[in-house]
MIBA-45047 format. One record per residue: residue in one letter; z, y, x of N, C-alpha, C, O in turn. Coordinates in steps of 0.001 Angstrom, whole numbers, padded with zeros to 6 digits, always signed. Layout:
BEGIN
AZYXZYXZYXZYX/...
END
This chain:
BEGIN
X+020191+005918-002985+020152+004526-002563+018904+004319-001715+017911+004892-002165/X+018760+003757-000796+017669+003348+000229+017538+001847-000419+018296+000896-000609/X+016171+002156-000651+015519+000972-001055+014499+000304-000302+013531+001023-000057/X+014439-000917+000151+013615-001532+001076+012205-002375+000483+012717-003283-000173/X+011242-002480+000415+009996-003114-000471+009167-003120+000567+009165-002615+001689/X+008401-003864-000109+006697-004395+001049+006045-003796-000563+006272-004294-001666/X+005126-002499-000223+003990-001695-001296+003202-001906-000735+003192-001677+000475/X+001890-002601-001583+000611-003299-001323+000147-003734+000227-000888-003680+000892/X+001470-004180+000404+001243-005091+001702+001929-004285+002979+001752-004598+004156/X+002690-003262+002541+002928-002111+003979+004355-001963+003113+004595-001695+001936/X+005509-002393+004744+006862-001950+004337+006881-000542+004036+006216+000374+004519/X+007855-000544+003061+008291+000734+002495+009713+001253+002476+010261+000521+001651/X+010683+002177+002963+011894+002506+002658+011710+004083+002178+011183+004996+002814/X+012501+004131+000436+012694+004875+000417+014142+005607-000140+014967+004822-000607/X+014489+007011-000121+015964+006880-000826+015060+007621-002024+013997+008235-002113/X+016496+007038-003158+015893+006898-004786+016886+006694-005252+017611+005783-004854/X+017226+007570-006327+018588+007214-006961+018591+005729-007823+017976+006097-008824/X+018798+004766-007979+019123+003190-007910+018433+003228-010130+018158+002243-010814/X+018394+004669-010541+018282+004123-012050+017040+005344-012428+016736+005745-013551/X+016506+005730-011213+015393+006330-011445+014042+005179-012282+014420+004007-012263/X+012907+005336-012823+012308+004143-013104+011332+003332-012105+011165+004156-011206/X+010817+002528-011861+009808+002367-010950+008313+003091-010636+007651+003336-009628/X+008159+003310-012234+006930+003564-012605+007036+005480-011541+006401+005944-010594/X+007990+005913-012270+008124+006921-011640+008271+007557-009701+007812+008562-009159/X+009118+006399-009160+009099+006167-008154+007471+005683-007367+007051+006319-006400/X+006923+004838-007785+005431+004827-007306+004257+005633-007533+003333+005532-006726/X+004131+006653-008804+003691+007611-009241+004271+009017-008393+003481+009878-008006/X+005512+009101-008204+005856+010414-007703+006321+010398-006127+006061+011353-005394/X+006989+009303-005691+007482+009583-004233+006046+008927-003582+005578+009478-002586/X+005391+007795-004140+004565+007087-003567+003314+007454-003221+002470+007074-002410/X+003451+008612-004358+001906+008506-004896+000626+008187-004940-000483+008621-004627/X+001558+006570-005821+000087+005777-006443+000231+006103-007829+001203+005689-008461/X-001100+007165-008612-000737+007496-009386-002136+006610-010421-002726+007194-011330/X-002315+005728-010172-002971+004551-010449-001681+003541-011608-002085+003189-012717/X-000907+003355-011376+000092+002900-011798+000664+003938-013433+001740+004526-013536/X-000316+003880-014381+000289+004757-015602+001188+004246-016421+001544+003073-016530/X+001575+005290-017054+002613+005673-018171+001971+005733-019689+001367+006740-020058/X+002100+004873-020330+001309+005197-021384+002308+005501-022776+002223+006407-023604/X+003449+004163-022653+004139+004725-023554+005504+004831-023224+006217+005317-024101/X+005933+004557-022371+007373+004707-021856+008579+003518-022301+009801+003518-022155/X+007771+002671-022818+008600+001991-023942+008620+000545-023752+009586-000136-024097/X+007204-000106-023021+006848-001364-022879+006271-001901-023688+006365-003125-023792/X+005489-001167-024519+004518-001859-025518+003285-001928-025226+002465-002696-025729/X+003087-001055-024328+001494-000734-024060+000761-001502-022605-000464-001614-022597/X+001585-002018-021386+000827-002505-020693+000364-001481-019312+000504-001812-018135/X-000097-000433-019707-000801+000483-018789+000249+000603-017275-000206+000653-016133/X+001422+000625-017570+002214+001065-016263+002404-000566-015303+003132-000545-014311/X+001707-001873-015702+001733-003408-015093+001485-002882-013568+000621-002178-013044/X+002713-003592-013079+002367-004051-011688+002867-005413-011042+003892-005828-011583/X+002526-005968-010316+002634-006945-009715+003854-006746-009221+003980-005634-008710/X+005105-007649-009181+006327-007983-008510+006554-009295-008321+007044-009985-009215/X+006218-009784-007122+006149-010693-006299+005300-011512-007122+005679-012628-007478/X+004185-011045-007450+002820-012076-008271+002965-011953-009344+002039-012241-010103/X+003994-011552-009759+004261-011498-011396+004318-010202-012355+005229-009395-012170/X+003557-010025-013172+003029-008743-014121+004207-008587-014525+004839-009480-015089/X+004864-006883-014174+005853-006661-014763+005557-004962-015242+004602-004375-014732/X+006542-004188-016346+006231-002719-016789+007176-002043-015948+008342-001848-016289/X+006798-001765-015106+007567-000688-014267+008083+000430-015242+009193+000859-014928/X+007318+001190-016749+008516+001806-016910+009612+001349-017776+010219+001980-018640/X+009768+000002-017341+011276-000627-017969+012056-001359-016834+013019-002103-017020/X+011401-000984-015423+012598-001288-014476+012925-000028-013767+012498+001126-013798/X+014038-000816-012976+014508+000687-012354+014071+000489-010798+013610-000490-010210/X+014376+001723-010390+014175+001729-008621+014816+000828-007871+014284+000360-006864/X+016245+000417-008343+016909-000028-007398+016299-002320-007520+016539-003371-006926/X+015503-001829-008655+014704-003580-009112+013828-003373-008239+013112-004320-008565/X+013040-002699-007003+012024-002826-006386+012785-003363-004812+012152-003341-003757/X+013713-003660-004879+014645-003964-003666+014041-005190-003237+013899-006146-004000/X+013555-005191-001617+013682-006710-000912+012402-007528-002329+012660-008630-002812/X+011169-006740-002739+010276-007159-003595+008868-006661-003115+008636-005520-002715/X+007698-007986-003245+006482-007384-002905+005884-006968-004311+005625-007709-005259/X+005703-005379-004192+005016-004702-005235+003267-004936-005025+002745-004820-003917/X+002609-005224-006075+001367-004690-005650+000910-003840-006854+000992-004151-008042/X+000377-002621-006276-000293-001564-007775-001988-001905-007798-002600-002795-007207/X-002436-000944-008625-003809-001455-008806-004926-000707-007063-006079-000939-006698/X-003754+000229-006434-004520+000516-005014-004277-000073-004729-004908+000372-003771/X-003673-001387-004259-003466-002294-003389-004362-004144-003755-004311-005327-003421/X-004801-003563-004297-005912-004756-004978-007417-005155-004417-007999-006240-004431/X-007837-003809-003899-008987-003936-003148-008916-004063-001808-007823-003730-001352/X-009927-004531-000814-010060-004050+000740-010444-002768+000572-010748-002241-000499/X-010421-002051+002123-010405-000942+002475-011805-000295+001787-011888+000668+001024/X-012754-001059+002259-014400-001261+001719-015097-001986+000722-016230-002111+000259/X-014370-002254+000637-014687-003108-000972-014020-003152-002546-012808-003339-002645/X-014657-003017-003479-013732-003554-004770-013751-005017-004914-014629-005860-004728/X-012234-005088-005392-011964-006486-005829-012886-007269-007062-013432-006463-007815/X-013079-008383-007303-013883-008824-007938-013277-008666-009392-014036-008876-010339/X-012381-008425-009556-011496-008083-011239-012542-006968-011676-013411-006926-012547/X-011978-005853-010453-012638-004024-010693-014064-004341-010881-014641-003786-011815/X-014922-005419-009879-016130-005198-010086-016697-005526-011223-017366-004679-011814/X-016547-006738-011712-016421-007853-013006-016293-006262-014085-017301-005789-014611/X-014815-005593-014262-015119-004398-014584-016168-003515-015242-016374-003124-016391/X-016765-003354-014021-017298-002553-013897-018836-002797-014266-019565-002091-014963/X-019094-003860-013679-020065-004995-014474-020190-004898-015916-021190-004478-016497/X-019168-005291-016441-019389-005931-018370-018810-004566-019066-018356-004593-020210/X-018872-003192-018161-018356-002538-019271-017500-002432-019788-017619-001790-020831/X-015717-003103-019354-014936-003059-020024-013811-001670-019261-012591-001644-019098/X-014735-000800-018986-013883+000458-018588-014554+001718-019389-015743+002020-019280/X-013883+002205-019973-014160+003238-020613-013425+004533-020336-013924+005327-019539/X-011811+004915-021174-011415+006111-020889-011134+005659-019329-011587+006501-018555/X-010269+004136-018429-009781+003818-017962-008963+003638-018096-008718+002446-017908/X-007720+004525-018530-006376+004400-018822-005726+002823-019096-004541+002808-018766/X-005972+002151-019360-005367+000716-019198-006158+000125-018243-005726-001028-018211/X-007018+000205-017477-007949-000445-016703-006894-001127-015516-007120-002268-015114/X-005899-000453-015068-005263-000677-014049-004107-002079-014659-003993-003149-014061/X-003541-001804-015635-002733-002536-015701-002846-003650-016406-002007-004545-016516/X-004544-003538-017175-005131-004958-017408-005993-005705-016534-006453-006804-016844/X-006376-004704-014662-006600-006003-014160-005774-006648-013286-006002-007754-012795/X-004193-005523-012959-003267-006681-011903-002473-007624-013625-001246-007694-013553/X-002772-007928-014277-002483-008838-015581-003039-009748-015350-002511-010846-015178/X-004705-009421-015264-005331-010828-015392-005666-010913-013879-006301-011941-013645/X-005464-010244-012912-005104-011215-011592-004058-012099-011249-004138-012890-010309/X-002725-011941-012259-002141-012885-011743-002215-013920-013028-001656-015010-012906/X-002820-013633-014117-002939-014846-014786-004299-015833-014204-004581-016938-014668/X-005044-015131-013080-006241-016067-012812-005915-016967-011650-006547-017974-011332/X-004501-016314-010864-003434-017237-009823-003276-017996-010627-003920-018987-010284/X-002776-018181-011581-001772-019064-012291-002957-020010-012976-002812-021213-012761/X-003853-019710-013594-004764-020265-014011-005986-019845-013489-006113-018639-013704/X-006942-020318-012895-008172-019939-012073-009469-020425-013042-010688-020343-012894/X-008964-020743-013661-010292-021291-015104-009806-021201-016636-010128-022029-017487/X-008944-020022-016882-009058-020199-018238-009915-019727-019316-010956-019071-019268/X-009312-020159-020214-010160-020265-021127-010590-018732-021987-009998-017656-021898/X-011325-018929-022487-011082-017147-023591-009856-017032-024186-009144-016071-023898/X-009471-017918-025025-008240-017671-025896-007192-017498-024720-006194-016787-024834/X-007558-018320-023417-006106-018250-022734-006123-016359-022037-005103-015671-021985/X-007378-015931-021633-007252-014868-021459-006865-013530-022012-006422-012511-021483/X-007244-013930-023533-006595-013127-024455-004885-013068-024562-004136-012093-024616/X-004606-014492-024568-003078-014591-024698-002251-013658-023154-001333-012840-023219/X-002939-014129-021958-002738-013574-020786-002436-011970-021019-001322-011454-020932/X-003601-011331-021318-003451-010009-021368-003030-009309-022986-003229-008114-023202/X-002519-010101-023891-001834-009578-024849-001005-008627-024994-000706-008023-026024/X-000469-008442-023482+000943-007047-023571+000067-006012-022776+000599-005260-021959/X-000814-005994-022940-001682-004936-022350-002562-004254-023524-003364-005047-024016/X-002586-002821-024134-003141-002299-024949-004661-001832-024570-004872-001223-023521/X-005702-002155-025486-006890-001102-024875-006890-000017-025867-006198-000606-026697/X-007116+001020-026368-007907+001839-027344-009613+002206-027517-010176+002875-028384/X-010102+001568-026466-011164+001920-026323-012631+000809-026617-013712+000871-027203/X-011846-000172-025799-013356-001181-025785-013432-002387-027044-014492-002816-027500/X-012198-002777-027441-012092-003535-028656-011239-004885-027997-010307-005493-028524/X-011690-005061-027065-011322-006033-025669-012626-006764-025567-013258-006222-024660/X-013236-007637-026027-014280-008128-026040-014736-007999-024011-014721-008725-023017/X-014945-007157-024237-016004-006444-022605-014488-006980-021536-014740-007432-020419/X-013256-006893-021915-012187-006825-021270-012271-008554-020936-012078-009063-019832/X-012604-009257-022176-012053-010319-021708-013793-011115-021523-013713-012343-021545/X-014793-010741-021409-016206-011016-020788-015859-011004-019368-015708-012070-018772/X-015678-009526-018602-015310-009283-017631-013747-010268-016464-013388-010312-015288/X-013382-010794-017664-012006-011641-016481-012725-012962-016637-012794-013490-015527/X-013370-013814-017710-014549-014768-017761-015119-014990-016246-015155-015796-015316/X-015599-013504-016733-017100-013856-015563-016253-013443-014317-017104-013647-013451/X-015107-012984-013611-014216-012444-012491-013731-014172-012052-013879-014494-010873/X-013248-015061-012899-013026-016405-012950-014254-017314-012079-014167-017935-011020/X-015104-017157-012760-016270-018006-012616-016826-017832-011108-017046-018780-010354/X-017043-016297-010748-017336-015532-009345-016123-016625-008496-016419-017643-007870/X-014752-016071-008696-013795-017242-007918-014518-018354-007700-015061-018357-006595/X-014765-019550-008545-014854-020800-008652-016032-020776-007474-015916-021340-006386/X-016950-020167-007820-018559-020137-006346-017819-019582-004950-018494-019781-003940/X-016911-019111-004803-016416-018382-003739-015886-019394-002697-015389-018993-001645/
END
């Protein structure tokens, strides 16, 4: 099946059998391998990408769901020269450790900071709830989208 998409801002056609997964399709034909697999299942968060603004688990859609859709992965988040203020915020408070969820908890709380540009702690927690960490406790996770918020608001 030829599939047509706009990937982090640059049309894309590719052929893909229509029930291949997404996750797989952007990881292997694409390779943005930024976009992980953590549990295959949709519990964990790590494989989140943006479909048309909206946090979705690529490995619970299929290829032929990326049709006539703007994807964005976690490479398509920054300028060419710059990190985005999520990654920096990041990178800032410490809330990156192994990494492994890093990607798919900050296109999460980028589009929960569209949707809400001032929330609250609890709302950020609720925001990134389908996103697993093992590492930081979240704490640093949700310091870091706080203070990524606040940077917005002066901007």
């Amino acid at each position: 099946m030829i599939i047509n998409f706009i990937l982090n801002g640059e049309a894309r056609t590719l052929d893909a059998a229509p029930d291949r997964r997404a996750v797989d399709v952007l990881r292997e034909d694409c390779g943005l391998t930024g976009t992980k697999e953590g549990c295959g299942a949709g519990e964990c968060g790590a494989c989140t990408i943006l479909v048309d603004g909206e946090p979705r688990l690529s490995c619970l859609m299929l290829a032929a769901q990326l049709t006539d859709r703007k994807i964005t992965t976690i490479e398509g988040m920054a300028a060419p020269d710059a990190v985005h203020p999520l990654q920096e915020a990041f990178i800032r408070h410490g809330a990156v450790q192994c990494g492994f969820c890093t990607p798919g908890m900050i296109l999460a709380a980028s589009a929960l900071l569209a949707g809400n540009p001032r929330p609250t702690r609890s709302d950020i927690r609720e925001g990134l709830s389908g996103n697993l960490c093992r590492c930081t406790g979240y704490q640093k996770i949700v310091d870091a989208v706080a203070a990524a918020s606040r940077r917005e608001e002066s901007t």
